[in-house]
C-alpha positions in Angstrom: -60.6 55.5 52.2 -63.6 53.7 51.1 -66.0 56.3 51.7 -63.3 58.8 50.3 -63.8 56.7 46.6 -67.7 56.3 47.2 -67.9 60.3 47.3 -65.9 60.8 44.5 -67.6 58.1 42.5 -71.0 59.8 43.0 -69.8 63.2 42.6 -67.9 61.9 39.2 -71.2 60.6 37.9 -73.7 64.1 38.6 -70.8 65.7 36.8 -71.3 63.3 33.7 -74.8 63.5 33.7 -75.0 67.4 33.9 -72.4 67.7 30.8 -74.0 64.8 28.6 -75.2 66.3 25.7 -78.6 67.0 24.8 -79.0 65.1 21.4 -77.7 62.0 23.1 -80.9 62.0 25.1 -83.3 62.8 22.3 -81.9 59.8 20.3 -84.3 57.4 18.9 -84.3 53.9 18.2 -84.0 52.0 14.6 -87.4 51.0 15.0 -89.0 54.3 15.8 -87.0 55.9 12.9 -88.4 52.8 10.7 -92.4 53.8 11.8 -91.5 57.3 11.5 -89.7 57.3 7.7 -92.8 54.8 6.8 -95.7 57.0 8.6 -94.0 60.4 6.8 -93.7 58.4 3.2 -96.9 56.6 3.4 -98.5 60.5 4.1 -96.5 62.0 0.9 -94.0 63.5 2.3 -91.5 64.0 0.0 -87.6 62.6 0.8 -85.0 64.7 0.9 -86.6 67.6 1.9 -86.2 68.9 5.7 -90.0 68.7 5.8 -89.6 65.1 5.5 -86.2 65.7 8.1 -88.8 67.1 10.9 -91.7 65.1 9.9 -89.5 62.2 10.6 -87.6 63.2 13.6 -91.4 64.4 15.3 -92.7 60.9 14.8 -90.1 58.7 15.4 -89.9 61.1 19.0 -94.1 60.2 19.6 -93.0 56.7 18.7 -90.4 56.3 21.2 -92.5 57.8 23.9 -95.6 55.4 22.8 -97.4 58.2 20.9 -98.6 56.3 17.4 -101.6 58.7 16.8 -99.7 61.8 17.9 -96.7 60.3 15.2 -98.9 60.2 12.5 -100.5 63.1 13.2 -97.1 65.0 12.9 -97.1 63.0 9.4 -100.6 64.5 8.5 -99.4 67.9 9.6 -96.5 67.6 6.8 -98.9 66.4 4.1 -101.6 69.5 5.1 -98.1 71.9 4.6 -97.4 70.5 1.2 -100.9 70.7 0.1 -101.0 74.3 1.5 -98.2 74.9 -0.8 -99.3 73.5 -3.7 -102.9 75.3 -3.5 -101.2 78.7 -2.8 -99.1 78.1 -6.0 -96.0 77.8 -3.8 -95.2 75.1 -5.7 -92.4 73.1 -3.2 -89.2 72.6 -4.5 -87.0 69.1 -3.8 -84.3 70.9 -4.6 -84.2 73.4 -1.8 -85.7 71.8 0.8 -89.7 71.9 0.0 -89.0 75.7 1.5 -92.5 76.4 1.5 -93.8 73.8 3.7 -90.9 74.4 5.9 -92.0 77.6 6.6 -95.6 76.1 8.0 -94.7 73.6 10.2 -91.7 74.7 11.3 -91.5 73.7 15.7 
């Protein structure tokens, strides 16, 4: 009987793993999402936008992981879209999602 409850304890736990959502395991922690909102502000990216969405979600990702310099790189990247947009008078909008930096640096 024991080994009966040992086999279905195992086989009960791969089954929870293999149906365990994805974005459970790309969570990140508070403190990675603080360095990440901070990294993506402190580079201009505007909040609100999903620029600033992605920007935020890339970094805090590369933080959690133990990436700083690939984290604020992603924040760079955002800043070099909006400047892209603003040279190209694409001026980005707040309003709707800065959707011409979200069309360069889109992943």
């Amino acid at each position: 009987m024991l080994r009966y409850n040992l086999v279905m304890l195992a086989v009960g736990g791969l089954t929870m793993a293999a149906i365990t959502p994805r974005d459970q395991a790309d969570a990140q922690s508070g403190q990675s999402l603080a360095f990440a909102e901070h990294a993506c502000l402190e580079y201009g990216v505007t909040p609100g936008t999903r620029t600033f969405e992605r920007c935020v979600e890339s970094a805090a990702k590369a933080f959690d992981r133990g990436e700083p310099d690939l984290a604020y790189a992603e924040a760079r990247a955002a800043r070099a879209a909006r400047k892209a947009c603003t040279s190209s008078d694409n001026t980005p909008n707040a309003n709707s999602g800065n959707a011409c930096a979200d069309g360069l640096i889109k992943h």
